[in-house]
C-alpha positions as a Markdown table, in Angstrom:
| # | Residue | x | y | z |
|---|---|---|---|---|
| 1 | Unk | 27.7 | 73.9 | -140.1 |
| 2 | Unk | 30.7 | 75.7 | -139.6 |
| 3 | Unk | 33.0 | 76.9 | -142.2 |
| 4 | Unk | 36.0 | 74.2 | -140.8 |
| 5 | Unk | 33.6 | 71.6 | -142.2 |
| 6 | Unk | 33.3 | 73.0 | -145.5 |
| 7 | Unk | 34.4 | 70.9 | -148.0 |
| 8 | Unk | 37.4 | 73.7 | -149.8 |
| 9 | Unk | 39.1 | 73.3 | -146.2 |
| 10 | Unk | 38.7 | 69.7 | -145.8 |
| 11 | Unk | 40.0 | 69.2 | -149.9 |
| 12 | Unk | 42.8 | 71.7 | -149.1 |
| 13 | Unk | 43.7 | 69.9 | -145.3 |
| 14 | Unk | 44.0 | 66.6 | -147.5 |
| 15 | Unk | 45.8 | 68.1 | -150.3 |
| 16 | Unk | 48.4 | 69.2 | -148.4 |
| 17 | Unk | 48.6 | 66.0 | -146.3 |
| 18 | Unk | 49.1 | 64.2 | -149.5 |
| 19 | Unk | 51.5 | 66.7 | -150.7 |
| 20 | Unk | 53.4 | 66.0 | -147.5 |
| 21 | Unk | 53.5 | 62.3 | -147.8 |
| 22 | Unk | 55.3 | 63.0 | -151.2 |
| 23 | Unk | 57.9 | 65.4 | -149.3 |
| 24 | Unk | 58.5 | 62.3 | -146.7 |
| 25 | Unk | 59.1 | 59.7 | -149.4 |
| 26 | Unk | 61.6 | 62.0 | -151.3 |
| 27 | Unk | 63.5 | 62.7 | -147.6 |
| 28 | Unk | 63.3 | 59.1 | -146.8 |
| 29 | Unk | 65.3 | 58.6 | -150.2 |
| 30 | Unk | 67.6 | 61.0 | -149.6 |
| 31 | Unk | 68.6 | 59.5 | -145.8 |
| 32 | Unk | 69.4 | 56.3 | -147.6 |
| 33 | Unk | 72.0 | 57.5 | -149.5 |
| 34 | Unk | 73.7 | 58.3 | -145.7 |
| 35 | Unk | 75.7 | 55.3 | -144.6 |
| 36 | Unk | 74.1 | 52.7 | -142.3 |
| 37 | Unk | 76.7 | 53.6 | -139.4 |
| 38 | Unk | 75.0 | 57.5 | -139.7 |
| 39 | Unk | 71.3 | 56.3 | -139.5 |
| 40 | Unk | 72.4 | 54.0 | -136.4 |
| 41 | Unk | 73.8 | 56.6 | -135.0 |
| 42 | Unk | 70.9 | 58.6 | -135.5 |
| 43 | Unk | 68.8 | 56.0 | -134.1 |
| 44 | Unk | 70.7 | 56.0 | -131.0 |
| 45 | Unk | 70.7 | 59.4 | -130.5 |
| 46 | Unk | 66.8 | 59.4 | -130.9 |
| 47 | Unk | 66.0 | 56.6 | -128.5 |
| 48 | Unk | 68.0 | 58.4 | -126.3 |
| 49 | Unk | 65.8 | 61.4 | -126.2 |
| 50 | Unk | 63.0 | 59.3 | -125.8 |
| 51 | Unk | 64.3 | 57.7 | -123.2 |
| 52 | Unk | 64.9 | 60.4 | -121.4 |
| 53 | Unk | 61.6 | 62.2 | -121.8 |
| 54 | Unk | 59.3 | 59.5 | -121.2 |
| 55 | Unk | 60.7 | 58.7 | -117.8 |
| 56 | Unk | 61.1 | 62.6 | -117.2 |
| 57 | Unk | 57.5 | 62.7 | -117.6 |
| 58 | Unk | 56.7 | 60.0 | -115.6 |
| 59 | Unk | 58.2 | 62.1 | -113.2 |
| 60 | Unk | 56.5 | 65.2 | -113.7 |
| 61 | Unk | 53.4 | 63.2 | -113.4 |
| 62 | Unk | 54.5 | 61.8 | -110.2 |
| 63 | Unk | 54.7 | 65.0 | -109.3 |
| 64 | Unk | 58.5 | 64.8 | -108.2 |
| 65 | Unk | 59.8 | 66.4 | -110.8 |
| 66 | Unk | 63.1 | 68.1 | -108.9 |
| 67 | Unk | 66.3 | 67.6 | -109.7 |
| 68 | Unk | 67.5 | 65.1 | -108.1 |
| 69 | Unk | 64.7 | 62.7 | -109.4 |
| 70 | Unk | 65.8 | 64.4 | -113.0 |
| 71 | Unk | 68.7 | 62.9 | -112.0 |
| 72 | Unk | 67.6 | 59.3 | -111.2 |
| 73 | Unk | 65.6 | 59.6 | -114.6 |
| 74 | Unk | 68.7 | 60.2 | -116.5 |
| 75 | Unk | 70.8 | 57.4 | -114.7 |
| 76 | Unk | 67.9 | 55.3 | -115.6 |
| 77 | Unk | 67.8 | 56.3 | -119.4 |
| 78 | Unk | 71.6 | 55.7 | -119.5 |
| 79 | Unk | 70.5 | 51.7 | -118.5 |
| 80 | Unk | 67.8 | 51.7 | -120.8 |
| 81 | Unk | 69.7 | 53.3 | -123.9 |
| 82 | Unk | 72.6 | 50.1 | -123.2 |
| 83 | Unk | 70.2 | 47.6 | -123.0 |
| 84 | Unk | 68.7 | 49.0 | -126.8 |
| 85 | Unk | 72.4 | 49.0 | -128.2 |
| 86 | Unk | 72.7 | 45.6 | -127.1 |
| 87 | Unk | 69.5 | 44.0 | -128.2 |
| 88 | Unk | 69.7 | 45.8 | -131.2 |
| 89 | Unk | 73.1 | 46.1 | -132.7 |
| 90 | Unk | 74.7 | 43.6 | -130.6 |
| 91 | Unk | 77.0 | 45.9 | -129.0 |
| 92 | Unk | 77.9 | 45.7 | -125.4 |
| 93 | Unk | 81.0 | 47.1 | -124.5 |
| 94 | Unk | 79.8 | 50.4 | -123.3 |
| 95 | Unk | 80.6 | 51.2 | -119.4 |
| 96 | Unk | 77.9 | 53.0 | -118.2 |
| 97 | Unk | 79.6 | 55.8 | -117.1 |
| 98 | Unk | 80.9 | 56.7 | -120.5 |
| 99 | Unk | 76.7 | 56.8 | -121.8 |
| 100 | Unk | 77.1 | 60.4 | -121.8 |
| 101 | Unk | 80.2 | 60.8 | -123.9 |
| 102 | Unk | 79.2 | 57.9 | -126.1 |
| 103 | Unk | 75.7 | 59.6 | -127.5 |
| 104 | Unk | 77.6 | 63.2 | -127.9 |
| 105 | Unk | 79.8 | 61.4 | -130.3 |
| 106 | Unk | 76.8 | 59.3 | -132.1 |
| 107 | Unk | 75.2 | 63.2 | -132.1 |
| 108 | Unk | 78.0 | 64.6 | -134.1 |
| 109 | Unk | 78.9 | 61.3 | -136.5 |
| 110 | Unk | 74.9 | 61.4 | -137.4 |
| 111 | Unk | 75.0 | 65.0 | -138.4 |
| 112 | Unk | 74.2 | 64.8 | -141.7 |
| 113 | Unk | 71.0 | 62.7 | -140.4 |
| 114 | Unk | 70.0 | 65.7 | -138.6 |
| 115 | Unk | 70.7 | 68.3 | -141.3 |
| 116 | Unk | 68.1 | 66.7 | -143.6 |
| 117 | Unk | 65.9 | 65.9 | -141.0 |
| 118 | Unk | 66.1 | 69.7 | -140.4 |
| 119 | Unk | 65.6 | 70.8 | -144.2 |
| 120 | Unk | 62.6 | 68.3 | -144.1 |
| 121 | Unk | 60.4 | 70.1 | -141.4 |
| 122 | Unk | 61.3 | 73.6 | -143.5 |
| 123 | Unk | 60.0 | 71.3 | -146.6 |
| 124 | Unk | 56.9 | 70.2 | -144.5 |
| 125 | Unk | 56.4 | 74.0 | -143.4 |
| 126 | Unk | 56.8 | 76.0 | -147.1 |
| 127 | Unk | 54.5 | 73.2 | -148.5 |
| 128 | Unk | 51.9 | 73.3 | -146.2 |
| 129 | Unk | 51.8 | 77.2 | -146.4 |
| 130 | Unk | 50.5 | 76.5 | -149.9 |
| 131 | Unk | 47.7 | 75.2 | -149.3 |
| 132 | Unk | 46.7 | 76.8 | -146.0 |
| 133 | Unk | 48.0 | 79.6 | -143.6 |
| 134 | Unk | 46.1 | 78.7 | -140.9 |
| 135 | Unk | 46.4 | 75.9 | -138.0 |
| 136 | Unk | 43.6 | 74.4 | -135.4 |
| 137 | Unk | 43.5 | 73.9 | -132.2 |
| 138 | Unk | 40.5 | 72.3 | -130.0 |
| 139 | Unk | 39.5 | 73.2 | -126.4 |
| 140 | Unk | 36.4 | 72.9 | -124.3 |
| 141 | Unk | 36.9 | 76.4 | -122.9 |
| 142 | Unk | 35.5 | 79.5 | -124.7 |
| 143 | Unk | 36.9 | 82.7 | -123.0 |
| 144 | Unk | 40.5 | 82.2 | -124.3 |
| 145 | Unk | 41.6 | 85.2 | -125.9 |
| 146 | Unk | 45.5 | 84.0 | -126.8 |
| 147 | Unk | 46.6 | 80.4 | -126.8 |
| 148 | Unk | 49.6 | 80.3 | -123.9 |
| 149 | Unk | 52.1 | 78.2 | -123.9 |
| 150 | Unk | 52.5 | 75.1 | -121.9 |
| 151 | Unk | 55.1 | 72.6 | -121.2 |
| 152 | Unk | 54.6 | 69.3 | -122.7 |
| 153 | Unk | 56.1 | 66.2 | -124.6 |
| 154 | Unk | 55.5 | 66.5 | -128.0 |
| 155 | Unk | 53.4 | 63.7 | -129.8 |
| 156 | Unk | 56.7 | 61.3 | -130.1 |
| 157 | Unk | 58.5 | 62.1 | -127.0 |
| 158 | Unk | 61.4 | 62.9 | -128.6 |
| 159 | Unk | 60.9 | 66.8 | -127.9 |
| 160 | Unk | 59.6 | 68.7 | -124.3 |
| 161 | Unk | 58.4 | 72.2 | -125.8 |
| 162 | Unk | 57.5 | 74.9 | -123.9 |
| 163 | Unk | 55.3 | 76.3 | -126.5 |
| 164 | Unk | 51.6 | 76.4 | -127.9 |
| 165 | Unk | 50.3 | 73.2 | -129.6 |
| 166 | Unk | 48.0 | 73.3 | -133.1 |
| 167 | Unk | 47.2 | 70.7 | -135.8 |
| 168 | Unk | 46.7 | 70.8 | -139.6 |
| 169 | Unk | 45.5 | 67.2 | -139.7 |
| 170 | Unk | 41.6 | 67.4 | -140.7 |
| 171 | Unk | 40.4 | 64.0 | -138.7 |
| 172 | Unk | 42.6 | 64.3 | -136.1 |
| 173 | Unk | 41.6 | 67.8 | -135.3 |
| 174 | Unk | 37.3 | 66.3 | -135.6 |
| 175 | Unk | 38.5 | 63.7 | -133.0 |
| 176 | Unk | 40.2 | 66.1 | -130.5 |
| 177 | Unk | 37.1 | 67.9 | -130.4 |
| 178 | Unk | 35.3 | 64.6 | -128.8 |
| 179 | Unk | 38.5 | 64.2 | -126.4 |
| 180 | Unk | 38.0 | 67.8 | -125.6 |
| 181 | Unk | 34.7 | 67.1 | -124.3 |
| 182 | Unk | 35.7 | 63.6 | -122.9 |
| 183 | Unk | 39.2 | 64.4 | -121.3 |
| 184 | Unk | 40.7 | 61.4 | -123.5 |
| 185 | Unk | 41.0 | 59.3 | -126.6 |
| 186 | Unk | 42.8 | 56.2 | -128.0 |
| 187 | Unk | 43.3 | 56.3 | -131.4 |
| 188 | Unk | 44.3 | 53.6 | -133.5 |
| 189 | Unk | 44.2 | 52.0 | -136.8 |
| 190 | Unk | 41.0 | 53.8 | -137.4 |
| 191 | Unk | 39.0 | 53.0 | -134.2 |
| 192 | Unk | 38.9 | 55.8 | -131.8 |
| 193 | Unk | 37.4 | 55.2 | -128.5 |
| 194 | Unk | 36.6 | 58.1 | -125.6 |
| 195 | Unk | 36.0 | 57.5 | -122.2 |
| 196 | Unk | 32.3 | 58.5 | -122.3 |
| 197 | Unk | 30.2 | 59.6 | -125.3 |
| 198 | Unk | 30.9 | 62.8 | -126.7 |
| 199 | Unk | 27.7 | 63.1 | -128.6 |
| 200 | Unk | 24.2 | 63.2 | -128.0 |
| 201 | Unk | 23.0 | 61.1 | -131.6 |
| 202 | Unk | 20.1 | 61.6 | -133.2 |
| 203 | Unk | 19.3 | 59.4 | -135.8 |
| 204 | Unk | 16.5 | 61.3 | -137.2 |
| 205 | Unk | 19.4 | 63.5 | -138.5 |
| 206 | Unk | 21.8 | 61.6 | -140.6 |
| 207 | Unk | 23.9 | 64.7 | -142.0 |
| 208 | Unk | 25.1 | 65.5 | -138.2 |
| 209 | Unk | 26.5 | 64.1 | -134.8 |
| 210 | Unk | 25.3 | 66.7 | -132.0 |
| 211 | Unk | 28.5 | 67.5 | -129.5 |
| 212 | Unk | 27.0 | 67.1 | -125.8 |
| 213 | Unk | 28.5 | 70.6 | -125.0 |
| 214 | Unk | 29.8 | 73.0 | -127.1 |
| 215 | Unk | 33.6 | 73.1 | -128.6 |
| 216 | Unk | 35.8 | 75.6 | -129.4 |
| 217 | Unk | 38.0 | 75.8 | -132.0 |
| 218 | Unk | 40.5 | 78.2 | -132.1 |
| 219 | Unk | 42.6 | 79.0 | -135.4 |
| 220 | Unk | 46.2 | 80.3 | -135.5 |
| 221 | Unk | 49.2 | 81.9 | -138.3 |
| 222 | Unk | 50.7 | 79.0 | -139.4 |
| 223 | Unk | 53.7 | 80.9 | -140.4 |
| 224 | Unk | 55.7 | 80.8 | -136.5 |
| 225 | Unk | 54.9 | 77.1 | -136.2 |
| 226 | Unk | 57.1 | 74.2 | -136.7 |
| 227 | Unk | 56.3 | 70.5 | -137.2 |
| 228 | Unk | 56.5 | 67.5 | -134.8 |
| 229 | Unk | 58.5 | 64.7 | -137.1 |
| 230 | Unk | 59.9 | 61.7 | -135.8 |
| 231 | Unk | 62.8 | 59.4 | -137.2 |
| 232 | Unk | 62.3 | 55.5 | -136.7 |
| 233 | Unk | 64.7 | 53.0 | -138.2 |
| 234 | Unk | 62.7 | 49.7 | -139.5 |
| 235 | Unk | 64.7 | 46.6 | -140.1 |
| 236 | Unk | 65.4 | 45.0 | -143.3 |
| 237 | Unk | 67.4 | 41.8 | -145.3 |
| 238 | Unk | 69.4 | 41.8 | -148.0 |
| 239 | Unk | 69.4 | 39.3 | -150.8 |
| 240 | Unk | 72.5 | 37.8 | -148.9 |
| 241 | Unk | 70.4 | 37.7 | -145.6 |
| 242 | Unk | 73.1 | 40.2 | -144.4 |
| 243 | Unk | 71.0 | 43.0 | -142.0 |
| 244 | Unk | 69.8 | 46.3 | -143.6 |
| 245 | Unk | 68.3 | 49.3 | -141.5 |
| 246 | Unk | 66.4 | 52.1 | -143.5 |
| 247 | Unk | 65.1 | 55.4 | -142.8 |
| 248 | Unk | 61.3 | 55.7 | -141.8 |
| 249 | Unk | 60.4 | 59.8 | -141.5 |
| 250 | Unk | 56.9 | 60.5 | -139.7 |
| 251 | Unk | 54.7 | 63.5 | -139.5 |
| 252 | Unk | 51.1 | 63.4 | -137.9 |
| 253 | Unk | 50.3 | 66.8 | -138.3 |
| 254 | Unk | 51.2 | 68.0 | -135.0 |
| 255 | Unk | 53.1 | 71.5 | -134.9 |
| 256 | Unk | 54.0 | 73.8 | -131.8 |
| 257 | Unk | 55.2 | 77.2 | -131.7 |
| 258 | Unk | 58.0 | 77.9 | -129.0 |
| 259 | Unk | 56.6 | 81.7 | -127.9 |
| 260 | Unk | 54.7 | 82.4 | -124.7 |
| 261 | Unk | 51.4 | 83.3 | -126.3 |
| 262 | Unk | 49.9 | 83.2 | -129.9 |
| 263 | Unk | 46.7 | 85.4 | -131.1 |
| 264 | Unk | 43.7 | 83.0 | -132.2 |
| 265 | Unk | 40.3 | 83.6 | -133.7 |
| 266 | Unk | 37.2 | 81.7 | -132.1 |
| 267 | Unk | 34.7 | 79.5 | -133.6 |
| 268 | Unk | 32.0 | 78.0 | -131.6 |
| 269 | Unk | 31.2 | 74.2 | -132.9 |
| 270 | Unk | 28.1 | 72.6 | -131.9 |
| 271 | Unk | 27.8 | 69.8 | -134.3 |
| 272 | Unk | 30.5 | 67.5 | -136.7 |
| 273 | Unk | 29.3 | 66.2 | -140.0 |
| 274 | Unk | 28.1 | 62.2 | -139.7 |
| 275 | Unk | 30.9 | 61.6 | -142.6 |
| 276 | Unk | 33.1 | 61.6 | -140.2 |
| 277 | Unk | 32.1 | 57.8 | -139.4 |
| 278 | Unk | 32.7 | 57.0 | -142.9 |
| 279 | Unk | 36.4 | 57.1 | -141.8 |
| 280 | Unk | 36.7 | 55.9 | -138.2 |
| 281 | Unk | 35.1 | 53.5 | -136.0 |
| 282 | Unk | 34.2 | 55.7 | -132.8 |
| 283 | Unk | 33.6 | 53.8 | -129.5 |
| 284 | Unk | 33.1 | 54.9 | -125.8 |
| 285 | Unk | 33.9 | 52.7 | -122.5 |
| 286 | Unk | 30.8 | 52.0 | -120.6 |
| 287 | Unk | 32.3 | 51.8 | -117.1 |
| 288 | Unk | 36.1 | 50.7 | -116.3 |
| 289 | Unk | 37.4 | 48.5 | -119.6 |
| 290 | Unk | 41.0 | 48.4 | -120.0 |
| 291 | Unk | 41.8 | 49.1 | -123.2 |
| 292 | Unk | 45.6 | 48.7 | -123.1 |
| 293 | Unk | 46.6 | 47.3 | -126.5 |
| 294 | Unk | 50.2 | 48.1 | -126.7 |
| 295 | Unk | 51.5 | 44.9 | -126.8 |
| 296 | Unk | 48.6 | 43.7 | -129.4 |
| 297 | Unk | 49.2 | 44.0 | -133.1 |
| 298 | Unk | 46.0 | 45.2 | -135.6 |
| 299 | Unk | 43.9 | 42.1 | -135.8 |
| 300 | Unk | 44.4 | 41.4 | -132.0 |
| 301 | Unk | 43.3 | 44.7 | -131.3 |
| 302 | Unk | 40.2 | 44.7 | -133.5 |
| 303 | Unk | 39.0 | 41.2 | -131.9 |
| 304 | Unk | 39.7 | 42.7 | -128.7 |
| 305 | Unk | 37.5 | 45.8 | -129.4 |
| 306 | Unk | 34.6 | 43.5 | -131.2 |
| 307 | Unk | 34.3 | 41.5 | -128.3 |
| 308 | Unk | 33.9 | 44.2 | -125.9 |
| 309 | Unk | 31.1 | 45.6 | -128.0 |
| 310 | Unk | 29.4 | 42.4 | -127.9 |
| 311 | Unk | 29.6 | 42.2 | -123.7 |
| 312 | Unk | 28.5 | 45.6 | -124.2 |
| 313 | Unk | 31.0 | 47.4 | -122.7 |
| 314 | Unk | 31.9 | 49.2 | -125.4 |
| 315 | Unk | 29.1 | 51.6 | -126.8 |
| 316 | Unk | 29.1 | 52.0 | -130.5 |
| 317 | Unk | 28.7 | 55.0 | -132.2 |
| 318 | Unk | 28.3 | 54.0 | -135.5 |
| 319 | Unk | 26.3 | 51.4 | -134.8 |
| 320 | Unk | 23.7 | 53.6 | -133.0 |
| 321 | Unk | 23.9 | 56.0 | -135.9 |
| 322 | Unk | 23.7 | 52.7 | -138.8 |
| 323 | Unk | 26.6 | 54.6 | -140.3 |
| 324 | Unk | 29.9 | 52.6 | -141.6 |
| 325 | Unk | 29.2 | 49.5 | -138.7 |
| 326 | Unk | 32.2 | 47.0 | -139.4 |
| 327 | Unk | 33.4 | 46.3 | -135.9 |
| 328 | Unk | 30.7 | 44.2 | -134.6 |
| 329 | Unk | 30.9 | 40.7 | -133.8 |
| 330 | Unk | 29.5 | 38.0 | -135.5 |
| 331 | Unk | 27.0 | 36.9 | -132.7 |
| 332 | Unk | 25.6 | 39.5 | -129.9 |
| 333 | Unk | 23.9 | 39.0 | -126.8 |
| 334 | Unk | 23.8 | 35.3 | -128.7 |
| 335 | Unk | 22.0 | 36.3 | -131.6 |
| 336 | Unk | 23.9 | 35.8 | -134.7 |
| 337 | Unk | 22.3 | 38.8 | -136.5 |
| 338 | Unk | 25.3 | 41.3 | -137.5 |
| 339 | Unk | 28.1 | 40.4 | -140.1 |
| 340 | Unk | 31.5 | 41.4 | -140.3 |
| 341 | Unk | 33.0 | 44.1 | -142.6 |
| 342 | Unk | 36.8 | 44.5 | -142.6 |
């Protein structure tokens, strides 16, 4: 098994991941001691950029990414962003044509937003360098010799970096080795599902999942690397029902490194321990199933998912392997014969 799965690098992956949760809640804290106008500000500012790089992407995907369709994606953020402020905060007296002006001044009134959101990734850096110098990153090829940059929205869309991508997130980086193979993966609440099976099971041998082709794993200097952190604004009520908006700080372990090319170190990976399924519910589509849950919440989703294995569209993974099987339905192919652990 390889020395990623070894069980000093998982205990110092999590350890640091904990360590960082810690770091968040103390930021958080600190952002609501800012006034509300500042983090509404902030928030503006944010959905803004998102705005903007989500249909700039959709662009680039369209392949028509030249200027003047970068300019028919910023005319179209500048609707979008007025229709947020409205629905929001109940403000509607922005002409469009002053969109521009508008978010330079909610930019420089929410600078003390961005000044701690700032001195939180440098937190999330120095304490992660404590418990690990090194970063991951997954690919199915196994001549690379430097990781080169690309250019790509980051994992929130609230940043395009021309840069090189890594994670320090243990089960994320497990799972990117089965999309690596695949060429996708949805990921949510725990249940991960690929396009096609990543793995050719055995389950003769319950310590292991076999990869169907081999995966490389390439490992890189944490030290030039920066994290991908997002700011979201959840909703709240006062004890006078007056309205209440409080800082919610994220970071998923993704980090990216803005130079052309970093130097890695290869490790061949063959195989992923089965105690992997102990912690997520890994599926695969068994011909076209549209698995477009965005506008389900957590217990729609997981109904959705349960009834697709039961149709068998859906293959199972830990069902095959008898390991940690708490997504299937009650009755399948009409024999009630499987009982449901949530």
């Amino acid at each position: 098994m390889s020395d990623f799965f070894d069980s000093k690098t998982k205990k110092n992956l999590t350890d640091a991941k904990s360590r960082i949760q810690a770091i968040t809640t103390v930021y958080n804290m600190d952002l609501s001691k800012l006034s509300q106008s500042e983090l509404i500000y902030a928030d503006v500012v944010n959905k803004y950029r998102q705005l903007l790089i989500s249909n700039a992407v959709d662009k680039i995907n369209a392949n028509s990414g030249k200027e003047d369709s970068m300019e028919a994606c910023k005319k179209i953020a500048n609707k979008e962003i007025l229709k947020y402020i409205k629905e929001r905060y109940g403000i509607d007296n922005i002409p469009l044509e002053n969109v521009d002006v508008a978010i330079e001044g909610a930019a420089q009134r929410a600078s003390r937003v961005f000044e701690t959101i700032d001195r939180y990734k440098k937190a999330i850096h120095d304490a992660y360098l404590s418990y690990d110098t090194k970063l991951r990153h997954c690919s199915s090829s196994g001549n690379i010799k430097a990781l080169n940059s690309t250019v790509r929205e980051n994992q929130y869309l609230n940043e395009i970096v021309n840069g090189v991508f890594a994670s320090s997130d243990y089960n994320d980086i497990v799972n990117y080795m089965g999309r690596a193979i695949t060429g996708g993966m949805i990921c949510r609440d725990g249940i991960v599902v690929y396009p096609e099976n990543p793995y050719s099971l055995d389950t003769s041998t319950k310590s292991k999942l076999s990869l169907k082709t081999p995966m490389f794993l390439y490992t890189v200097d944490a030290q030039d690397f920066d994290p991908s952190v997002c700011l979201e604004l959840q909703h709240g009520t006062r004890e006078d029902g007056s309205s209440i908006f409080f800082a919610d700080l994220r970071f998923d372990g993704e980090w990216t490194c803005k130079k052309s090319q970093v130097e890695c170190e290869r490790e061949e990976i063959t195989t992923i321990p089965t105690s992997h399924l102990k912690e997520y519910q890994i599926l695969y589509r068994k011909g076209k199933v549209d698995l477009d849950y965005s506008q389900k919440n957590r217990e729609e989703y997981k109904k959705m998912v349960k009834k697709m294995i039961g149709k068998d569209k859906l293959g199972y993974v830990n069902e095959e392997m008898g390991i940690n099987a708490s997504l299937l339905p009650v009755e399948r192919w009409g024999i009630a014969k499987w009982n449901i652990c949530l």
